[in-house]
C-alpha positions in Angstrom: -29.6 34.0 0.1 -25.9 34.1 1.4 -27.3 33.3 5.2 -29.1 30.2 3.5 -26.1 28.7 1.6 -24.0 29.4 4.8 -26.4 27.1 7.0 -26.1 24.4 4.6 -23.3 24.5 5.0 -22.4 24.5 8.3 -25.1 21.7 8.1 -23.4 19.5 6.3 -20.2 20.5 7.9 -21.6 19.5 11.4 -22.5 16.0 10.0 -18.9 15.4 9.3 -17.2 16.6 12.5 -19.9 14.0 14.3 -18.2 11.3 12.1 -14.7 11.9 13.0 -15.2 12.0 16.8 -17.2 8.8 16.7 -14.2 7.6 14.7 -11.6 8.9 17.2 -13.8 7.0 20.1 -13.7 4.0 18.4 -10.1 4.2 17.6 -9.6 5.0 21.6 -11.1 1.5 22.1 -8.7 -0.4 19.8 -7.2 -4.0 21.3 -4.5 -5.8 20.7 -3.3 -7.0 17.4 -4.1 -10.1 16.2 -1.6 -13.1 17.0 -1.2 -15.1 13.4 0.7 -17.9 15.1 -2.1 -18.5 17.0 -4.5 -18.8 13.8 -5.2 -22.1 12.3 -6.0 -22.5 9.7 -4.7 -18.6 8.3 -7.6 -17.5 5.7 -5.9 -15.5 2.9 -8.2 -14.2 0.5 -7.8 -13.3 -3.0 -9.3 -10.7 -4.6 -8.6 -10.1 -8.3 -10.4 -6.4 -8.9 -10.6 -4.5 -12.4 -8.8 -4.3 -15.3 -5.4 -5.8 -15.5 -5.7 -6.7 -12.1 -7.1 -10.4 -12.6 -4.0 -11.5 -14.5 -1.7 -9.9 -12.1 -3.1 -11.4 -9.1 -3.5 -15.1 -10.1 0.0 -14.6 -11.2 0.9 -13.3 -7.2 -1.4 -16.4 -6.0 0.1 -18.9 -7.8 3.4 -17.8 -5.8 1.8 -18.0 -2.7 0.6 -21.4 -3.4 3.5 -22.4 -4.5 5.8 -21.4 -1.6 2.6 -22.4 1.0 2.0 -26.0 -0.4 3.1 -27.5 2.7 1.0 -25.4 5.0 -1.9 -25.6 2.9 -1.0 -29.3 2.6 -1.2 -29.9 6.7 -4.2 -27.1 6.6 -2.3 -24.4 8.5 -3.3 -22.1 5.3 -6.2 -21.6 3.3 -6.9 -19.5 0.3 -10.6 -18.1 -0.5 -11.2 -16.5 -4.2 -13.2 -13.6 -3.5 -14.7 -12.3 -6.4 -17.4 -9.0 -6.7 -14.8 -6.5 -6.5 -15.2 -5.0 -10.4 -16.3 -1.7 -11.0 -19.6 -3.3 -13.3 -20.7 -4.8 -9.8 -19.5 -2.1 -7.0 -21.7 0.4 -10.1 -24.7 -2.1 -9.7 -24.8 -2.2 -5.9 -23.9 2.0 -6.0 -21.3 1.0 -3.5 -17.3 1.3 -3.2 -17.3 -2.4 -1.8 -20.9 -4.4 -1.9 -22.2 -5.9 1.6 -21.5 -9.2 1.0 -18.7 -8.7 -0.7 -17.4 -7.0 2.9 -18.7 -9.7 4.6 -15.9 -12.2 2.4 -13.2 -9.8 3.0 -14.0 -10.2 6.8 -14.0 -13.6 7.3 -10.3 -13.6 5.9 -7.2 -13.0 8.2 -5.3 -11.3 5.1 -6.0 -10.2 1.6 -4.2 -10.2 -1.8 -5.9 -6.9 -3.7 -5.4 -6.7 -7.6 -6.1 -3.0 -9.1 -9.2 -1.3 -8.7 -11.0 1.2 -10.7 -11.8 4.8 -8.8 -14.3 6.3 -11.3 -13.1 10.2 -12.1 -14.7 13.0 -13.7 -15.8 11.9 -17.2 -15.7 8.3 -16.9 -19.0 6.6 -17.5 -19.2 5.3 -13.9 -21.2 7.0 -11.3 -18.9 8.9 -8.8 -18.7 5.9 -6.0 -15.8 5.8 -3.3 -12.9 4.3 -4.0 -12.9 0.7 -3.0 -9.1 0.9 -1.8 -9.6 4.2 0.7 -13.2 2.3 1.9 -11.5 -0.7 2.5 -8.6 0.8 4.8 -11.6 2.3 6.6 -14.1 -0.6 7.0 -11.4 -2.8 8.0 -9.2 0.4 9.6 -6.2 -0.9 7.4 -4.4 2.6 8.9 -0.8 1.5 7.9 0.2 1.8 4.4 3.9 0.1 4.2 5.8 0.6 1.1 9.4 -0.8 0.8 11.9 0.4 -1.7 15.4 -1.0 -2.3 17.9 -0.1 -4.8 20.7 -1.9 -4.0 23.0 0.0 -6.7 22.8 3.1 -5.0 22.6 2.1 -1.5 19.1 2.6 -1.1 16.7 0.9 1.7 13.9 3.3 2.5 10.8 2.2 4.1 7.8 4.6 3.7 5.0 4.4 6.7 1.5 6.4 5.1 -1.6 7.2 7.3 -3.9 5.5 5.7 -7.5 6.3 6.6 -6.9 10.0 7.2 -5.7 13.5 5.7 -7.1 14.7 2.4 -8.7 11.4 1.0 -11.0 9.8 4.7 -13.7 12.4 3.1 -12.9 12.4 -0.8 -16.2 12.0 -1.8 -17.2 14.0 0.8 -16.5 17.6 -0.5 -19.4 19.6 -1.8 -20.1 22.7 -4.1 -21.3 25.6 -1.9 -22.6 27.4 -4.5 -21.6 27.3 -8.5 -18.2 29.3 -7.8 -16.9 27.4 -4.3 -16.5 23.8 -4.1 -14.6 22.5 -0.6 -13.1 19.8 0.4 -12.0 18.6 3.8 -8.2 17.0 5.4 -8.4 15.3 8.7 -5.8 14.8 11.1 -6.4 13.3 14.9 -4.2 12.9 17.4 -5.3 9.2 17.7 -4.6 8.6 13.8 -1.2 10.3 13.9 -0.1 8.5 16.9 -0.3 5.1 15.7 1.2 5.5 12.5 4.5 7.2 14.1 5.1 4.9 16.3 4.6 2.0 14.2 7.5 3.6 12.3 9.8 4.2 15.3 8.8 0.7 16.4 10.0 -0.4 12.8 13.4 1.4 13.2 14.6 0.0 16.5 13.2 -3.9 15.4 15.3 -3.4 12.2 17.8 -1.3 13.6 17.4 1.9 11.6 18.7 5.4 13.0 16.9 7.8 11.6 13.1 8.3 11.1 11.9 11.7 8.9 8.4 12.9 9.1 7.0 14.6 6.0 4.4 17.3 6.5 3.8 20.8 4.7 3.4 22.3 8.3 4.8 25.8 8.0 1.8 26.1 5.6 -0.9 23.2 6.2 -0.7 24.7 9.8 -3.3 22.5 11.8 -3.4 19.6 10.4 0.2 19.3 9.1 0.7 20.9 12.4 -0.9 18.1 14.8 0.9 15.7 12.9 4.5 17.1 13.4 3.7 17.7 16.7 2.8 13.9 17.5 6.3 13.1 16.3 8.1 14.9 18.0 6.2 14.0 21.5 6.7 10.5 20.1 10.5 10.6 19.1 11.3 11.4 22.4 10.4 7.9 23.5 13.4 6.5 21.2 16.1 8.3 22.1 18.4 6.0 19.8 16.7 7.4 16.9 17.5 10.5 14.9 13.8 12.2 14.1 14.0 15.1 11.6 11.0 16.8 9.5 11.2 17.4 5.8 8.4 19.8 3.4 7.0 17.3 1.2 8.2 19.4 -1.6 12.1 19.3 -0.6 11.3 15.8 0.5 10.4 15.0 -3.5 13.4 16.5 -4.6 15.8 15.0 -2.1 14.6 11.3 -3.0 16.4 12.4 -6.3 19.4 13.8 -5.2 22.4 11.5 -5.4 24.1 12.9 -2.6 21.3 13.0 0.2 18.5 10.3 -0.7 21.0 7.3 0.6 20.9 8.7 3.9 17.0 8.6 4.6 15.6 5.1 6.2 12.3 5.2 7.4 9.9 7.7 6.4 6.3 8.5 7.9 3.8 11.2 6.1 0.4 11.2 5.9 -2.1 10.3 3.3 -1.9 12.3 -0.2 2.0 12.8 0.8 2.6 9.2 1.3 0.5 8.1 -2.2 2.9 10.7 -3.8 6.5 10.1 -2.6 6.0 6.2 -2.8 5.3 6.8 -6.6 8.3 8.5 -7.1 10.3 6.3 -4.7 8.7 3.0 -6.8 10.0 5.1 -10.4 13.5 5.1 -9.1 13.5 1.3 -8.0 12.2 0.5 -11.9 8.9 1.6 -12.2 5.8 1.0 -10.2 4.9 -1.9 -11.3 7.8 -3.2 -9.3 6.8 -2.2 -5.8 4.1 -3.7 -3.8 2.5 -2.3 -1.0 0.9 -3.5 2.5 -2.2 -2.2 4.5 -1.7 -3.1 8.0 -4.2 -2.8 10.9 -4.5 -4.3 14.1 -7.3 -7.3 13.2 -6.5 -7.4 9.3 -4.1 -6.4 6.5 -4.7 -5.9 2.9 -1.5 -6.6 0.3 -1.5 -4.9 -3.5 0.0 -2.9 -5.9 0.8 0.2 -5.7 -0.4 1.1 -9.7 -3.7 0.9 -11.2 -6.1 -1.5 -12.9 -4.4 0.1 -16.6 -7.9 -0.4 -18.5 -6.1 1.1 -21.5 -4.0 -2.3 -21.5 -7.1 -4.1 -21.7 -9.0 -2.3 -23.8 -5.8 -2.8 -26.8 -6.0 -6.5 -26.2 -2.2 -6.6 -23.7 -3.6 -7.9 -20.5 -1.9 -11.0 -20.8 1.3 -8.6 -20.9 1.2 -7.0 -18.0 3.7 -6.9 -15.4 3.1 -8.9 -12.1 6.2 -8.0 -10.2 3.7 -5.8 -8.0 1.4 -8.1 -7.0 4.3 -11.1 -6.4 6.3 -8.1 -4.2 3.3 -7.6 -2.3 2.7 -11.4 -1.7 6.2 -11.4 -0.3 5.2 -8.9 1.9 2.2 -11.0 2.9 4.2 -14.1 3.7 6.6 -11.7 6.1 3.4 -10.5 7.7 1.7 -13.6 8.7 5.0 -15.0 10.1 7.1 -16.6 6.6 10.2 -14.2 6.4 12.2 -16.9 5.2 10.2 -17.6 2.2 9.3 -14.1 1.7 13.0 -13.8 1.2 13.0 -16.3 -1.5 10.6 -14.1 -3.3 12.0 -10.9 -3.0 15.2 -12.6 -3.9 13.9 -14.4 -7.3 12.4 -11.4 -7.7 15.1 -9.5 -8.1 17.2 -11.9 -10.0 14.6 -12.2 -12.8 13.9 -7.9 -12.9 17.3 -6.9 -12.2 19.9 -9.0 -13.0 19.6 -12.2 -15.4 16.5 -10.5 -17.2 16.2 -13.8 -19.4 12.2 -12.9 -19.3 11.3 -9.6 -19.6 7.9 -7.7 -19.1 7.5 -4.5 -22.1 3.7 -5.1 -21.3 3.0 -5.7 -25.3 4.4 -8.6 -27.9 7.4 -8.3 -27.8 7.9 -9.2 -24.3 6.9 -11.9 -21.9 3.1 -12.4 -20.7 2.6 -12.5 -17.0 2.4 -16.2 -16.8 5.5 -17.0 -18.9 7.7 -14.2 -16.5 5.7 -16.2 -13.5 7.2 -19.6 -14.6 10.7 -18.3 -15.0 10.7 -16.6 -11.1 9.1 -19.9 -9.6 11.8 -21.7 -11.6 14.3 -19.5 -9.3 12.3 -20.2 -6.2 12.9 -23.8 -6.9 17.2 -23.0 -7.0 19.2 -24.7 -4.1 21.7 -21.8 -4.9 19.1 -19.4 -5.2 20.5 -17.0 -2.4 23.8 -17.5 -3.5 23.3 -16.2 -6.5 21.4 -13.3 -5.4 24.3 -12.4 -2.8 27.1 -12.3 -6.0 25.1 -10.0 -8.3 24.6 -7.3 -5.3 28.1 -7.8 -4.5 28.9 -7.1 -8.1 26.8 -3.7 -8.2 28.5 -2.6 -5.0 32.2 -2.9 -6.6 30.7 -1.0 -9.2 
């Protein structure tokens, strides 16, 4: 009996490892990354997901299209409403993301995600993929780039995440061996750990940053965590300019709250689980995570959301209309840097933070007695609309600085 649930096993196992090296071939045959200058028109589609996340995104859209309506005008952008992405539809086809639906998300250049729903144990879903990890694997979305900024206590971190690797490529991949041992598998390649680091050094000597810390749990994770802080340091030596240390994820989580350390970190690289972790916690201390937004970035696409759920509770008591957008609107700023607007995406991050941190004349509680998402949507576009706009953004940091 033992012998027989071994070779299953090692059956199933087997199946697995043949994945991953055709993965790492295909990664060895990556080209060049796509040129969005050269694009015209730029396809950016929207898609609007579960939950809350149909009120968020249209809210983020309506930003784009406002600060695009000159390059949609001379049809330098387009935008394509891609719908198909609930959880009653991705149930009905039994897949994470539906073939045509993958099809849409292809013929795009970038995407504008709202929340999705990852059915867990005891929901009434059937246990399919999540559509966010099977997305950053059909369209190998790899980079996860989170920005945090909290300008009050001089913090500017920038979080790269392996994205299609380390405990979540084969989530749904584990199995029960028998009724007393289920396993599950983390995956780290050379290949996958490669291009992640160095898109972060690359980050810190564009931007000027001095300092790049690798999170792992490698004195324990040995192999895995191991390959990974081994890739760094054969990378950091290619930037000698740039300070490379390693942190345990578990110091690492208690240093982003330590007053008199976490202003010194910059850019941060980790992989998967680590990276969904610390970014919560980095998003809690910049207000919440319904303020952060987050990109996906591969080499022929990139995907833009939120960094927090589709909140079904929210819609389920009647408050969708009350929920927070900031997310989504952060994340289309991030688009607009991406596909070659940083001025404008500026201007968002700036009206941004006037109407969530400063003036606060509409503000999101996510019931009644706050602003819906479309009233809090009209007061940051009225701000994108202000000649003195930067101006006024520069004197209330000024003011938190002399603080």
């Amino acid at each position: 009996m033992t012998n027989k649930i071994i070779e299953t096993a090692q059956e199933k196992f087997a199946l697995l490892i043949e994945e991953q090296l055709r993965r790492i071939e295909k990664m060895k045959q990556d080209t060049g990354w796509v040129d969005y200058a050269a694009l015209s028109p730029i396809i950016i589609g929207v898609c609007f997901g579960d939950g809350i996340g149909e009120f968020i995104s249209k809210q983020a859209e309506r930003v784009l299209r406002h600060t695009l309506q000159e390059e949609v005008k001379k049809g330098k952008i387009q935008f394509k409403d891609i719908a198909g992405l609930t959880i009653e539809n991705r149930v009905k086809h039994n897949k994470a993301i539906p073939d045509d639906v993958l099809e849409e998300l292809k013929s795009c250049h970038v995407i504008l995600k709202g929340p999705t729903t990852t059915p867990q144990v005891g929901d009434p879903w059937p246990n399919i993929e999540s559509a966010n990890v099977s997305m950053r694997r059909y369209l190998d979305l790899f980079a996860n780039v989170r920005p945090v900024k909290i300008p009050q206590d001089n913090i500017d971190w920038c979080f790269f995440r392996e994205n299609t690797e380390g405990a979540y490529i084969l989530g749904s991949k584990g199995f029960d061996v028998t009724e007393d041992l289920s396993i599950d598998f983390k995956v780290i390649t050379e290949q996958g750990s490669e291009r992640i680091i160095r898109m972060a050094f690359e980050y810190a000597k564009k931007n000027h940053k001095r300092r790049v810390t690798v999170v792992t749990k490698s004195n324990v994770i040995k192999t895995t965590d191991g390959r990974f802080s081994r890739v760094a340091k054969r990378i950091a030596k290619e930037y000698p300019g740039i300070t490379c240390d390693e942190w345990y994820v578990d110091i690492m989580s208690a240093k982003l709250i330590d007053p008199a350390r976490r202003h010194e970190f910059e850019v941060i690289v980790l992989p998967n689980l680590y990276g969904d972790i610390l970014t919560d916690e980095a998003a809690q201390l910049q207000g919440g995570v319904g303020t952060a937004g987050s990109a996906n970035i591969g080499k022929k696409w990139a995907m833009f959301e939120a960094i927090h759920g589709s909140a079904p509770r929210m819609v389920k008591e009647g408050r969708a209309q009350f929920a927070d957008p900031s997310s989504m609107i952060r994340a289309s700023a991030m688009l607009l840097r991406h596909i070659g607007f940083p001025k404008e995406a500026l201007k968002v991050d700036m009206a941004l933070e006037m109407c969530g941190q400063f003036e606060k004349k509409k503000v999101i509680t996510g019931r009644e007695n706050g602003a819906t998402g479309i009233e809090y949507t009209e007061y940051l576009l009225s701000w994108l609309d202000r000649p003195d706009l930067a101006e006024k953004w520069e004197n209330e940091v000024e003011k938190l600085k002399r603080q």
